[in-house]
C-alpha positions in Angstrom: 96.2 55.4 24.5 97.2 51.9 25.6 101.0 50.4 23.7 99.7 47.8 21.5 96.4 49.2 20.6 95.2 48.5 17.1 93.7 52.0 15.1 92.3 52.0 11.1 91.8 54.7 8.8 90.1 54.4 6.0 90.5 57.2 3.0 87.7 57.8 0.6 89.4 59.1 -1.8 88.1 60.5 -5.2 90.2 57.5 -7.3 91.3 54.8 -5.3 89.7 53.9 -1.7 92.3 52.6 1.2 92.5 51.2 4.1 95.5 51.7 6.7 95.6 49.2 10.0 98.2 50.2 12.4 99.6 49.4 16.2 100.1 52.0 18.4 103.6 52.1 19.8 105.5 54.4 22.2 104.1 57.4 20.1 104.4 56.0 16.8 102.3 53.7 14.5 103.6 50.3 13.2 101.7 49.3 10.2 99.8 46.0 10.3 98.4 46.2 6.8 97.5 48.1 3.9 94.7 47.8 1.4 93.6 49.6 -1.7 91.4 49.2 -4.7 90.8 51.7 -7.0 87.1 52.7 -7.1 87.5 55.5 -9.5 83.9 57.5 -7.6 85.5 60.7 -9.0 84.3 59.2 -12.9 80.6 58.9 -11.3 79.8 62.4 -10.9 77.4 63.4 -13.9 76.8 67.0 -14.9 74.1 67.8 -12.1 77.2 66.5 -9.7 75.3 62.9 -8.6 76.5 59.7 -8.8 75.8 57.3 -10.6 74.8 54.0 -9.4 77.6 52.7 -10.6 80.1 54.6 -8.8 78.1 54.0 -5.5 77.9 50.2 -6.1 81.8 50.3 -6.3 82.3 52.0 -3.1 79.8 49.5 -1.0 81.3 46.9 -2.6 84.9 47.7 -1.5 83.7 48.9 2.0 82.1 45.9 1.8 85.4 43.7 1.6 86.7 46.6 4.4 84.3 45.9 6.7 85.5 42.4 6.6 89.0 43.1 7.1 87.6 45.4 10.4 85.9 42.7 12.3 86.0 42.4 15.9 87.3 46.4 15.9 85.7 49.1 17.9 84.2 52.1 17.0 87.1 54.2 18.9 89.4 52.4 16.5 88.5 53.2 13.5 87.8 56.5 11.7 87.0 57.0 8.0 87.0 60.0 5.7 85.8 61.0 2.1 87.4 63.7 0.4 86.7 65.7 -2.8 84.4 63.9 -4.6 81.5 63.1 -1.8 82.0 66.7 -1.0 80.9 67.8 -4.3 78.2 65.2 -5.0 74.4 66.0 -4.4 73.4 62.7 -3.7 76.3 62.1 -1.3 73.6 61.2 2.0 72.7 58.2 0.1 75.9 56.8 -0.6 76.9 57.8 3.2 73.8 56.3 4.5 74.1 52.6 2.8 78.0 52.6 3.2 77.9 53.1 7.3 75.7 50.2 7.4 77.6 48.2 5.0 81.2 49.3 6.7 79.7 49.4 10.3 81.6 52.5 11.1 80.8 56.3 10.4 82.2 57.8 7.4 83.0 61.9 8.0 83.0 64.1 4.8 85.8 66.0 5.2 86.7 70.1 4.4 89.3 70.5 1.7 91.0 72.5 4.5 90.7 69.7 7.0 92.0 66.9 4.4 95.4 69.4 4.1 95.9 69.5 7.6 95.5 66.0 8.2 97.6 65.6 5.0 100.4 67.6 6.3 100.0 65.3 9.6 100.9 62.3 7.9 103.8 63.6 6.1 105.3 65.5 9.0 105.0 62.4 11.4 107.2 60.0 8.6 109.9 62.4 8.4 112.8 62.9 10.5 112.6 65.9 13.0 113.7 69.2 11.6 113.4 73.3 11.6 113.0 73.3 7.8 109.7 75.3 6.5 108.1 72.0 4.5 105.6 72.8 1.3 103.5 69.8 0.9 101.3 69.0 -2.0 98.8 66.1 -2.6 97.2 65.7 -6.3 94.1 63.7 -5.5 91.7 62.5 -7.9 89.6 65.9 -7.7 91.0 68.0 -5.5 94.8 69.0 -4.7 95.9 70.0 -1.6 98.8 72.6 -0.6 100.0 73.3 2.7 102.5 75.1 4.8 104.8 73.9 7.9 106.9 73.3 10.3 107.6 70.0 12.1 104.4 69.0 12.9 102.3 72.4 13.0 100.7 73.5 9.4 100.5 77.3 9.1 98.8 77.5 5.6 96.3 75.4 4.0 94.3 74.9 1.2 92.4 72.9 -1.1 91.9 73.7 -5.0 89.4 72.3 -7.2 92.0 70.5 -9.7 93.0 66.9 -9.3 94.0 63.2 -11.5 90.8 62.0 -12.6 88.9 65.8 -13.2 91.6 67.0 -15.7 91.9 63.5 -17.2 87.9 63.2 -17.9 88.0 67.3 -19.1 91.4 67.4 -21.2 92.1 63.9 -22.2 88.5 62.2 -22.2 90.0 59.3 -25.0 93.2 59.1 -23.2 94.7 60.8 -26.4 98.1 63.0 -25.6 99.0 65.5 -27.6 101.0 68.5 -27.1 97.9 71.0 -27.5 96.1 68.7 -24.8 98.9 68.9 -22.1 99.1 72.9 -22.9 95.7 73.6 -22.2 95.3 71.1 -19.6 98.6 73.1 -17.8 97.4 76.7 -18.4 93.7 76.0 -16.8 95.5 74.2 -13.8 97.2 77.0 -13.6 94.7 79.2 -13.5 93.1 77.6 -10.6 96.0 77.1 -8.7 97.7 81.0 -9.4 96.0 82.3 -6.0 98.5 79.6 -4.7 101.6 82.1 -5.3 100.6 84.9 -2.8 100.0 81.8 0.2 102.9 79.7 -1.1 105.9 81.9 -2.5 108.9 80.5 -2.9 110.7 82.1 -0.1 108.3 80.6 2.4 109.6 77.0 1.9 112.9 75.9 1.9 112.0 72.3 1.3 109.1 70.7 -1.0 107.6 67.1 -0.7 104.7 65.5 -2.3 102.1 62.6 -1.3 99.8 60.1 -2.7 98.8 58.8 -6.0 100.2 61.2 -8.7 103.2 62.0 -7.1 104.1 58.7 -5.9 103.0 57.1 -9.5 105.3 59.6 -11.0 108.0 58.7 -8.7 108.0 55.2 -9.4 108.0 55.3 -13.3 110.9 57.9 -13.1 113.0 56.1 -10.4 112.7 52.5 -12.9 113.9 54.8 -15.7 117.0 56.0 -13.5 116.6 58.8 -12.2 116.9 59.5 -8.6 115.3 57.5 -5.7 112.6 59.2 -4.0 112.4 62.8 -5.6 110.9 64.3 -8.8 112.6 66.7 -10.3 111.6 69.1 -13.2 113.6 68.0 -16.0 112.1 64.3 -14.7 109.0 65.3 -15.5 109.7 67.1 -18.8 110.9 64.0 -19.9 107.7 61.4 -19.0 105.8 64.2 -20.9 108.1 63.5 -23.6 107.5 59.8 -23.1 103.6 60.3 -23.2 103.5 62.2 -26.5 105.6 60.3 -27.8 102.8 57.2 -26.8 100.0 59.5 -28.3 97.7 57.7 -26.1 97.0 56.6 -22.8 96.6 52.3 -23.9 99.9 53.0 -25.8 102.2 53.7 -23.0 104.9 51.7 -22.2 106.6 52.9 -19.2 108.7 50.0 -16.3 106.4 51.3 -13.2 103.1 52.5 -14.8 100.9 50.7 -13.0 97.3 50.0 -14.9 95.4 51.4 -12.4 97.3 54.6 -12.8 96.8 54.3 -17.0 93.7 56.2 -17.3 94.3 59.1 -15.0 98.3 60.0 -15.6 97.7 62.7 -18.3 96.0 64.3 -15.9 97.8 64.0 -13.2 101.1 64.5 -14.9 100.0 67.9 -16.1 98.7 69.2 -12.8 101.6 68.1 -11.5 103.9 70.0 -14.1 101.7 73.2 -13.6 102.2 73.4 -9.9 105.9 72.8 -10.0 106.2 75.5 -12.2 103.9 78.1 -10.8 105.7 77.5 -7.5 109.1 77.4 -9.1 109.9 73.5 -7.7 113.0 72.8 -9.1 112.9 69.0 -6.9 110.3 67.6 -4.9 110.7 65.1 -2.5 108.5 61.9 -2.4 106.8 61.4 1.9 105.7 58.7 2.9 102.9 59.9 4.6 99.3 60.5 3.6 96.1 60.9 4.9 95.0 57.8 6.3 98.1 58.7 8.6 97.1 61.9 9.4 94.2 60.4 10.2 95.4 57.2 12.6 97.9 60.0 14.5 94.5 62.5 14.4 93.1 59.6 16.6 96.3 59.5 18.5 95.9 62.8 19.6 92.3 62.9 20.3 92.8 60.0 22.2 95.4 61.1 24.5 94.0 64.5 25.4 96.8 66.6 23.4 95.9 69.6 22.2 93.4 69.2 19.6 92.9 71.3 15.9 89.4 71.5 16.8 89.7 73.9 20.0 91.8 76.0 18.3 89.4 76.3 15.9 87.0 77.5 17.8 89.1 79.9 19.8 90.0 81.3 16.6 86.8 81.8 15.3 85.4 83.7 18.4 88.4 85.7 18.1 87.5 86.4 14.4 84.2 87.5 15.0 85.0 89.5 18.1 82.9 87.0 20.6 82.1 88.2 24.1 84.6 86.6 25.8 83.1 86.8 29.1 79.8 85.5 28.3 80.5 82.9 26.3 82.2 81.5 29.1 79.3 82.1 31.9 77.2 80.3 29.2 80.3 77.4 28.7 80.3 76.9 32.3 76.8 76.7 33.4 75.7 74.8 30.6 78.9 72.6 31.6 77.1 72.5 34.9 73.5 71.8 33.8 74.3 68.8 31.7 76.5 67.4 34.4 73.2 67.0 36.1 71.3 65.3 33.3 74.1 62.9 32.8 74.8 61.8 36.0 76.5 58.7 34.8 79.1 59.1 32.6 79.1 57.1 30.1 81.3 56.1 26.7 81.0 59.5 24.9 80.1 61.8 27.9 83.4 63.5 27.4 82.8 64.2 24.0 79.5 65.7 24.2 80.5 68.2 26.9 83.3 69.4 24.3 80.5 69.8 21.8 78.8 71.8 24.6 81.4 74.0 24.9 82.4 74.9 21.5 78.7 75.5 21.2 78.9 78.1 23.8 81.5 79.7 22.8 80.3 80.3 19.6 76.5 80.6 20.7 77.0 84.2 19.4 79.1 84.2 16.9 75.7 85.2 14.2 75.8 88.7 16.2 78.9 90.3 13.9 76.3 89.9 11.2 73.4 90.9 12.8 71.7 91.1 16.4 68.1 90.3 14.4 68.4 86.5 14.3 72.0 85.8 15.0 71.9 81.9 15.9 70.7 82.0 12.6 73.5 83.5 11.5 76.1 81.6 13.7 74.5 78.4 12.3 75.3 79.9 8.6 78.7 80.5 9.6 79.5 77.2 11.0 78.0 75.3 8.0 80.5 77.0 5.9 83.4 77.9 7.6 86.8 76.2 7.1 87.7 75.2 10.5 90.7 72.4 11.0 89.9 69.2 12.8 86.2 69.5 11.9 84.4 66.9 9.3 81.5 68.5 7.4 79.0 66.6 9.7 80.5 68.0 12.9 79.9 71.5 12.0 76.6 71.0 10.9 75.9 69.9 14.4 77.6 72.2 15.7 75.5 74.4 13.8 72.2 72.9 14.9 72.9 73.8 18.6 73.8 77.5 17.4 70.1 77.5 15.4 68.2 76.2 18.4 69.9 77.7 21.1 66.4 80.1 20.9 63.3 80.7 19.4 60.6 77.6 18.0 62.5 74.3 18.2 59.8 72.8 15.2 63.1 73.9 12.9 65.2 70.9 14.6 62.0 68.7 14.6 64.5 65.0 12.7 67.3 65.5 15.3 65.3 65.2 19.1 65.4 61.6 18.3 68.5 62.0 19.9 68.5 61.7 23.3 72.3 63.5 23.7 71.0 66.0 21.4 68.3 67.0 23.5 70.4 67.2 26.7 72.8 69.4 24.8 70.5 71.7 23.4 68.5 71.9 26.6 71.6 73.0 28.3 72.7 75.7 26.5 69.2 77.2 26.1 68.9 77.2 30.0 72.4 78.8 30.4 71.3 81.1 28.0 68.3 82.1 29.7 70.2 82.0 32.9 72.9 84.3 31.6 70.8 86.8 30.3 71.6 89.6 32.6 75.1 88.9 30.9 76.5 88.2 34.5 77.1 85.3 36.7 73.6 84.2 37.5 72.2 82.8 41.1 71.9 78.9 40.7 71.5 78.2 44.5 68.7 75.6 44.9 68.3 75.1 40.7 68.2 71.1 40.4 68.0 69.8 36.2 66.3 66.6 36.1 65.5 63.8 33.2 63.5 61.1 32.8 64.3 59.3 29.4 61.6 56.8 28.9 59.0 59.4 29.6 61.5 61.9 27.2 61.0 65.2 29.9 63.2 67.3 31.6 62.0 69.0 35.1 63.9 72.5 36.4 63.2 72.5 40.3 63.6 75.9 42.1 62.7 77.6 45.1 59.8 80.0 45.6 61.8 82.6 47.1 64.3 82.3 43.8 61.3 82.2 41.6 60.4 85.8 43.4 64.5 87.1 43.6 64.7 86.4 40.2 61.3 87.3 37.9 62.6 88.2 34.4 64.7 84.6 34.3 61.5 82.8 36.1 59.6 84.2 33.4 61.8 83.0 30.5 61.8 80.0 31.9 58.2 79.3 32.1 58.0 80.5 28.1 60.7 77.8 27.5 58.3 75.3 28.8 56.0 76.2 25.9 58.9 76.1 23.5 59.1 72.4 24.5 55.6 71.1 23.7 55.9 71.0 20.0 58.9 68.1 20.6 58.7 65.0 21.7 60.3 66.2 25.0 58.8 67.9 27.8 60.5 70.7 29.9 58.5 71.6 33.0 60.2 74.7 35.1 58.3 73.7 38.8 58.5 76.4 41.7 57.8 75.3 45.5 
């Protein structure tokens, strides 16, 4: 990546949207500005888990005033994630759909397991190089993250389903605080956070910092009252509980450092808070710097420069999980490597990144077959739609998992995505190398020549006559995949002279 360059990240969060603008320097990012309304989406979630139009209007309308701010920028510049809330919400496509138009950038729904890591990455790039083991929590507005780590490698994470706004709309719904309300609002974080203790014990960590909203709002208000700069400790916290019942009520508070977008939501935040400190026996935590949207901007750092990125290992892992033929799934990675190289003769802006998804595609075409040999890309494309893997958005995998489903059989199933013309090409691909590989060894591609023509939208497989005859089982599949084609709006025609 070129010194000076200019990268955004943009945080959906479940409370409070923001926007981070940095420069790239000399491995580091030098912030250029920062942005952030509070949106509060994470309110707009009624019982059947939509949102309301309400809630959606907000978030255009500050994506709106983002999009602004992002003129002039380029796609590879900016990158924006949602979190908890647009994970959980039915009717999350519609929001997505009108705010990429109104933003002019793609917005990826993140895994709770993917917001930890890139969590962690934030942190652990604002703090000073060290050996220490680092716990890191984030309290977001419906989800909290947890994660395990040293320097700038996470070896645990998670995501829990317990965060700000939740607990504030379930235990303190008319910002009343009593000491009944804070109990119960403790135990049941608890109680979703206990499975914490066998990932996170206290011997694991030997140092414990905390990011974003809660922690920093707490930080603030006990840092004006005189306590210690930068770190929360739990006799701190016992005491702005004290402070809050002593309020009764949320309107009533009158703490130097509150501030009023933070009014509605500190009960609930305070109390998850408390509950995880004392579940993982945190005597002090210290207040990072970092957050997401830097994860995120050093994320695109990474990607960027070619360094060794989450999502390979992903997928390495993965196969490895589910005992993957090694050997074939790289016969298929390299032909199909080959075979697209031939469709896209000219590389272009995002070549690079479609033969990656080609890969990690073939090396998890067979993933499905631990479950079952009977329809196993049906399988594989379960798995990748629900499997945690790092450095994947929600949207990635499903892709990912689209090329798994259609790597065989009727291709009617992926009727709404050949309008893609990359799509097609990748999918094409790794059904020929399929087909190819069959025999499970390295297949004969003297004389094979993969053609396209876009306009017309049909692909051509040239071979010899005397292949055709040295090779009838993989002529013959061939010839069946150019049936397999007519319901499409491509054409594949496998011609023998």
């Amino acid at each position: 990546m070129n010194h000076g360059t200019l990268l955004a990240a943009i945080d959906l969060g479940s409370n409070s949207f923001r926007l981070e603008i940095g420069r790239y320097d000399h491995g580091q990012i030098e912030r250029i500005e920062y942005l952030k309304e509070t949106v509060r989406q994470g309110n707009g979630l009624d019982e059947e888990r939509n949102l309301s139009q309400d809630a959606m209007q907000r978030g255009w309308d500050c994506l709106a005033r983002f999009a602004e701010r992002l003129s002039g920028f380029k796609k590879s510049q900016v990158r924006a994630v949602a979190t908890q809330t647009l994970r959980e919400a039915k009717n999350r496509d519609v929001f997505l759909k009108r705010g990429c138009e109104i933003l002019g950038f793609p917005i990826e729904v993140i895994a709770g397991t993917e917001e930890a890591r890139l969590i962690y990455q934030g942190v652990s790039h604002l703090l000073p190089h060290s050996p220490e083991k680092r716990l890191v929590i984030d309290i977001g507005g419906r989800s909290t993250e947890i994660i395990l780590g040293t320097g700038t490698e996470a070896t645990e994470t998670a995501s829990f389903r317990v965060g700000s706004v939740a607990w504030s709309m379930k235990y303190f719904p008319t910002g009343e605080f009593t000491e009944q309300t804070f109990y119960r609002a403790e135990i049941a974080a608890q109680a979703v956070l206990e499975e914490a203790l066998t990932q996170y014990p206290r011997e694991a960590w030997s140092a414990a910092y905390g990011a974003s909203g809660t922690v920093g709002a707490v930080a603030d208000i006990l840092q004006t009252a005189g306590w210690p700069e930068g770190e929360i400790s739990a006799q701190g916290l016992n005491w702005l509980v004290k402070c809050l019942l002593r309020a009764g009520h949320a309107d009533r508070v009158r703490l130097d450092g509150l501030k009023e977008d933070r009014r509605a939501v500190i009960g609930g935040g305070v109390s998850v808070l408390r509950a995880l400190m004392e579940l993982l026996k945190i005597d002090r935590m210290f207040v990072a710097q970092g957050a997401l949207r830097h994860g995120v901007l050093f994320d695109m750092v990474e990607r960027e420069d070619d360094a060794p990125d989450a999502r390979d290992v992903s997928v390495q892992r993965l196969a490895q999980k589910f005992s993957v033929d090694a050997l074939q799934s790289q016969r298929v990675r390299e032909v199909s490597s080959l075979l697209f190289k031939q469709l896209t003769p000219t590389a272009g802006e995002g070549t690079a990144q479609a033969m990656r998804k080609l890969s990690w595609a073939a090396t998890l075409h067979e993933v499905g077959i631990a479950i079952s040999h009977s329809d196993y890309h049906k399988h594989g494309a379960y798995i990748l739609d629900n499997a945690d893997m790092l450095g994947f958005s929600m949207p990635e995998l499903h892709r990912l998992g689209l090329l798994v489903l259609g790597q065989r059989g009727k291709l009617k199933k992926l009727e709404s995505d050949f309008e893609s013309d990359s799509f097609a090409k990748l999918l094409l691909s790794l059904r020929l190398a399929i087909i190819l590989c069959h025999a499970r060894l390295a297949p004969d591609l003297q004389g094979l020549s993969l053609s396209c023509h876009e306009g017309k939208r049909t692909f051509s497989l040239g071979a010899s006559r005397a292949w055709a005859d040295k090779h009838p089982q993989s002529t013959h599949l061939l010839r069946q995949e150019s049936t397999s084609w007519q319901k499409t709006p491509w054409t594949f025609d496998f011609v023998t002279a």
